[in-house]
C-alpha positions in Angstrom: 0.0 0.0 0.0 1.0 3.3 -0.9 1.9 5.7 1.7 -0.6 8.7 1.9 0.9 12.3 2.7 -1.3 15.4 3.0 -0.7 18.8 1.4 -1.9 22.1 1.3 -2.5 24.9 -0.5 -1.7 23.1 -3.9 -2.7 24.6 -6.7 0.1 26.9 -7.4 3.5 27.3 -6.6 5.4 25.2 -4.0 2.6 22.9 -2.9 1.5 22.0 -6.8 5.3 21.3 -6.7 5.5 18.9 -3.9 2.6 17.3 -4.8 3.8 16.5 -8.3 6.9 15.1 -6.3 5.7 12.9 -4.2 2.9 11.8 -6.6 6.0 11.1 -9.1 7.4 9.2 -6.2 4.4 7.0 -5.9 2.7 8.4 -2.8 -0.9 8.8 -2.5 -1.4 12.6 -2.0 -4.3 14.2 -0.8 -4.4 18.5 -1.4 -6.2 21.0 -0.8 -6.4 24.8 -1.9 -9.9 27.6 -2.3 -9.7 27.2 -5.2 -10.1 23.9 -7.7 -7.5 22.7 -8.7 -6.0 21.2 -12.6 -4.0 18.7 -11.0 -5.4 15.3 -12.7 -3.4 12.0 -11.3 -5.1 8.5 -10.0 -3.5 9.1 -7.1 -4.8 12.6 -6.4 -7.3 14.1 -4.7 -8.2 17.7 -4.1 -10.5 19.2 -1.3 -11.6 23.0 -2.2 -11.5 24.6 1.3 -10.3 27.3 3.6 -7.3 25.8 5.7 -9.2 27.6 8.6 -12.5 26.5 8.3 -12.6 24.3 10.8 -15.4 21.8 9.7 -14.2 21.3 6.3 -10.6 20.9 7.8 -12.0 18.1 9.9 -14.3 17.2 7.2 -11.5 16.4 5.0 -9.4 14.2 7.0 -12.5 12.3 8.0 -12.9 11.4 4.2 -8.8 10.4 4.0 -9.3 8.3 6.9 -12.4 6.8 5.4 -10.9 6.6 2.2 -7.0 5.4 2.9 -7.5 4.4 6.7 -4.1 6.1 7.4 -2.1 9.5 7.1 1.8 9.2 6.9 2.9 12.7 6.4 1.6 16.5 6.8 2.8 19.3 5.0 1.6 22.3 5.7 2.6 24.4 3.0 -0.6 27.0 2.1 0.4 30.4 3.7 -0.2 34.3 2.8 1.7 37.0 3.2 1.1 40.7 2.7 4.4 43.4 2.9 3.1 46.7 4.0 4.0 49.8 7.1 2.8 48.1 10.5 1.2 51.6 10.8 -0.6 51.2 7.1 -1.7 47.8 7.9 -5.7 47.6 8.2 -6.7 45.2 11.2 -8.5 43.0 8.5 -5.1 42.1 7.2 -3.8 41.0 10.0 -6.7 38.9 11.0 -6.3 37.2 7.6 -3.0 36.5 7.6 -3.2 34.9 10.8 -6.2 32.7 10.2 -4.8 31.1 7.0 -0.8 30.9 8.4 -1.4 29.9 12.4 -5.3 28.9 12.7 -5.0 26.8 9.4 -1.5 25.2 10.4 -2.9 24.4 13.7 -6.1 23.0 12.4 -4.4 20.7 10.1 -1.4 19.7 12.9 -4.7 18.8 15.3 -6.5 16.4 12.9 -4.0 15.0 11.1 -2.6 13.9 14.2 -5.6 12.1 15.4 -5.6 10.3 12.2 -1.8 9.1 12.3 -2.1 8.4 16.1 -4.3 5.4 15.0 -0.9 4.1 13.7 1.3 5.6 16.5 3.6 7.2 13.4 3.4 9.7 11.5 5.7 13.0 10.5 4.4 16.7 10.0 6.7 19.2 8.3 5.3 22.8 8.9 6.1 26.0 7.1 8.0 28.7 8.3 10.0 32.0 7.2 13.1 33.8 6.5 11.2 36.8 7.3 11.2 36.1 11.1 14.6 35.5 12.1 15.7 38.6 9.9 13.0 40.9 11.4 12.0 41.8 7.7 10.3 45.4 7.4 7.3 45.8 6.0 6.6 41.6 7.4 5.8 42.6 10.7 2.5 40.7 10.2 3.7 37.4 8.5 6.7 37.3 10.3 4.9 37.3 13.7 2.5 34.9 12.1 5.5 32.4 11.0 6.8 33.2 14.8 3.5 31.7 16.1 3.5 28.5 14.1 7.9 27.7 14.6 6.3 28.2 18.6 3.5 25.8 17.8 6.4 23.2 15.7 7.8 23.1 19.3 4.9 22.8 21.5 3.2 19.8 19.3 6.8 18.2 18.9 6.1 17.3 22.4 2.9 17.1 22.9 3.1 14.4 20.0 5.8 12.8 20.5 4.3 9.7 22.5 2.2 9.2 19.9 5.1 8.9 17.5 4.7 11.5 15.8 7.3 13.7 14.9 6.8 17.9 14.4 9.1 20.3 12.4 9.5 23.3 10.4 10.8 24.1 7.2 11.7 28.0 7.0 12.2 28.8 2.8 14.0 31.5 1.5 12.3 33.8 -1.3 11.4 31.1 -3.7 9.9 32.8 -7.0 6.0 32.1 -6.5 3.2 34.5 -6.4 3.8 34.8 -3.2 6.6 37.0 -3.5 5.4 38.0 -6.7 4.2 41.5 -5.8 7.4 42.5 -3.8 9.5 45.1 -5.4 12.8 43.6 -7.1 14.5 45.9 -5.0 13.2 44.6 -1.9 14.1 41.2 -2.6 17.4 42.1 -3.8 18.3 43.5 -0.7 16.9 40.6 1.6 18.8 38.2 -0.5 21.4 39.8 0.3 21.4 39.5 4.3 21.6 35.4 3.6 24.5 33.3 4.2 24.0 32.3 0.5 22.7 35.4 -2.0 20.6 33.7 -3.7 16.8 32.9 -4.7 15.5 29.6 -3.4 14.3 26.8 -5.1 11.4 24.2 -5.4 14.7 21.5 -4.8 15.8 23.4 -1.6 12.2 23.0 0.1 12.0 19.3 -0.7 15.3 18.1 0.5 14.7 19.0 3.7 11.2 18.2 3.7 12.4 14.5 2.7 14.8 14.7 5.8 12.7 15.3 7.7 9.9 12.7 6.0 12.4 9.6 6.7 12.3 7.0 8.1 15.8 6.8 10.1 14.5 11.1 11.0 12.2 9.4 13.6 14.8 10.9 17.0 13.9 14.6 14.8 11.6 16.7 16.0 10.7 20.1 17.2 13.4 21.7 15.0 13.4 24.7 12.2 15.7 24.9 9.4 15.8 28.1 7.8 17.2 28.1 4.3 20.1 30.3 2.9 22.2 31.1 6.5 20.0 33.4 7.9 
């Protein structure tokens, strides 16, 4: 039997990427995004939801574990960002920002977990940011939201643990997506620049340490970040 792995926010960028990975690899791979997604595979399935609508997040994992009767892996990948003044930043924003990055990273972590606790295994691979450690202007929003979420890697790490489950986070560089799509080229010039490495990141970077941390022999790994590009 195939092992199943969960990913969000797959339409576009990064998550349509992993998912084409590990669909490529022979997992079964279960995604989700707002919006429908064009991503045709036997092996696929897409759920159209808000990662922080709590009954459709539920909803969802009910119908893998009804479907697959198991959950391997988690990665929670579907995240928003918006760069903008703290003081020219409407409350709305931030409300938004923070449902979709913490409320739907945390609503995923919870019932995933009770699906792969059935199994007592089970590996969740969170996302996180450059944008925090650097204390990037103009992110004081997402960055604080990423904060939340590399606090709530640790937390769940051991929380889950004895159910052996293990909790990380992935923190990516500026990989070109529509996500950073709307920054000036100036701006991301210049954060580039602050990293060990000056460079864009890629699709490649994101998935070799989400496979590290997906492994088999990564089972004593949990609770850790690894930012990308020496920050």
């Amino acid at each position: 039997m195939s092992r199943v792995i969960a990913i969000t926010g797959t339409r576009k960028g990064i998550g349509r990427a992993l998912a084409e990975t590990y669909l490529a690899r022979g997992w079964t791979v279960v995604g989700c995004s707002r919006d429908a997604s064009d991503l045709t595979h036997p092996a696929y399935r897409h759920y159209t939801l808000d990662v922080a609508d709590e009954r459709a997040v539920a909803g969802m994992m009910q119908d893998v574990r009804r479907t697959h009767g198991r959950l391997d892996a988690l990665l929670n990948n579907a995240g928003i960002a918006s760069m903008n003044h703290a003081l020219l930043t409407p409350g709305s924003t931030v409300e938004r920002v923070f449902a979709t990055n913490v409320f739907g990273t945390f609503l995923f972590c919870r019932e995933a977990a009770k699906l792969m606790g059935r199994r007592r295994t089970g590996r969740i691979v969170n996302f996180a940011t450059v944008a925090t450690p650097l204390k990037l202007e103009g992110e004081a929003v997402y960055a604080a939201s990423k904060a939340a979420v590399v606090s709530l890697t640790e937390v769940l790490a051991r929380e889950l643990a004895p159910m052996g489950i293990t909790v990380n986070a992935v923190g990516p560089t500026p990989v070109p997506t529509d996500l950073v799509g709307a920054v000036p080229e100036e701006k991301m010039r210049a954060l580039i620049a602050r990293q060990a490495i000056p460079r864009y990141g890629k699709m490649e970077d994101v998935l070799n340490v989400c496979d590290f941390f997906l492994r088999d022999e990564s089972d004593f790994v949990t609770g850790q970040t690894i930012y990308l590009g020496g920050v």
